[in-house]
C-alpha positions in Angstrom: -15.7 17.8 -5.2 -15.7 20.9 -3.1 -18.2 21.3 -0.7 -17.5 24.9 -0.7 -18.5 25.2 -3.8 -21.9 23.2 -3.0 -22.8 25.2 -0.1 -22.5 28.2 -1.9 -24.4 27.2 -4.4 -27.0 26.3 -1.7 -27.0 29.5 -0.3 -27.0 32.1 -4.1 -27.7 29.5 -7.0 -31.1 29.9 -8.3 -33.9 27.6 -8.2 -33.7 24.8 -10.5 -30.7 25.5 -11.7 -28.5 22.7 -12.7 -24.8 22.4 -11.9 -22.4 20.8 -14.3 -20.0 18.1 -12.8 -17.1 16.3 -14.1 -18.9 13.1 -15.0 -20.7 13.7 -17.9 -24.9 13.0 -17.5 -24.4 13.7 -13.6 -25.7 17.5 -12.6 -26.5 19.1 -8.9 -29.8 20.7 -9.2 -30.9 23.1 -6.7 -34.4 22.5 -5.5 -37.0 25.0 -4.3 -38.3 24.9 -0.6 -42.0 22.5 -1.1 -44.3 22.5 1.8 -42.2 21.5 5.0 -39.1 20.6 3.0 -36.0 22.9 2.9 -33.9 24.2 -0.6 -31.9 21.7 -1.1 -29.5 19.9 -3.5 -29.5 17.0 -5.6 -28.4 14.9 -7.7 -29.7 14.4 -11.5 -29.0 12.1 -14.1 -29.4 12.7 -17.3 -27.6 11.2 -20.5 -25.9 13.8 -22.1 -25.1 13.9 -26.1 -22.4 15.0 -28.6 -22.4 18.8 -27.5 -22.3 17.5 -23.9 -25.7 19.0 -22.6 -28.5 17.2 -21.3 -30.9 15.0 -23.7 -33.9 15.7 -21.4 -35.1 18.7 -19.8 -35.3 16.8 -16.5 -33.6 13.7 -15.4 -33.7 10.9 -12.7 -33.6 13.1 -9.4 -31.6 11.2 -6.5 -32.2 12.9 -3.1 -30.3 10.5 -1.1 -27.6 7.7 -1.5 -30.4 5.4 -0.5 -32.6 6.2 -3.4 -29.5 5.8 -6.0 -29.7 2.3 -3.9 -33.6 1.4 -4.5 -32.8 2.3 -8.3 -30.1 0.2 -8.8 -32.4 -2.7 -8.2 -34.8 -1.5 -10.6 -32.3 -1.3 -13.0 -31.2 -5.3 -12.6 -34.4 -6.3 -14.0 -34.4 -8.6 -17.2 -37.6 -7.6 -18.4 -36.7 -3.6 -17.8 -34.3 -4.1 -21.0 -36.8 -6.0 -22.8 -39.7 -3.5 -22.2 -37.2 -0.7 -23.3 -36.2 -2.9 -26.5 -40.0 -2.3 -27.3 -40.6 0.6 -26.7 -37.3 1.7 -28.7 -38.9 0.1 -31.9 -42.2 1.8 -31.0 -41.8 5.5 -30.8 -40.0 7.7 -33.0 -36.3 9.1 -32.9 -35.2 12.4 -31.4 -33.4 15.3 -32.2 -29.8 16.6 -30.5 -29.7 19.9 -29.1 -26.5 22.2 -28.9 -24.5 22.9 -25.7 -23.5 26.2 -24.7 -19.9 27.4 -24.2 -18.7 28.9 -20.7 -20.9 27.0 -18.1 -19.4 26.1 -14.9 -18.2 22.6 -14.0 -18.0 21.1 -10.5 -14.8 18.8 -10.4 -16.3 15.1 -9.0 
């Protein structure tokens, strides 16, 4: 990953805009300044599908390696998967949505 690249998008991306990377459901989104806290970059995850753009309109936001730490452990719970199980045979399916051609990818 360059961090060229990153720090320029720092410096002239526009707010909330989401970067594409080479992994595919992991996106740099640039944050607006909030109250004391600086622009700033982070990470989003969010599962992409056949035409490669994001299922969500907003995914997990990871600010710091620690928090990709705390939810890790979240995600080792048994009873996560169960709940999930239900809640899959609970609410109704969802559509796909198309990607668009020529966006810029950040090489990971």
């Amino acid at each position: 990953m360059s961090e060229e690249k990153l720090t320029d998008f720092l410096k002239t991306g526009k707010e909330w805009t989401r970067m594409l990377t080479s992994v595919p459901g992991v996106f740099v989104l640039k944050l607006p300044p909030y109250k004391s806290s600086p622009t700033r970059l982070v990470v989003e995850l969010n599962p992409v599908g056949e035409t490669g753009r994001p299922k969500k309109r907003r995914g997990l936001i990871l600010r710091s390696s620690s928090e990709l730490e705390d939810f890790k452990e979240l995600f080792q719970y048994e009873k996560l998967s169960k709940l999930l199980g239900i809640l899959d045979s609970v609410n109704p399916g969802v559509e796909a949505v198309r990607r668009k051609k020529g966006e810029e990818v950040i090489e990971l």
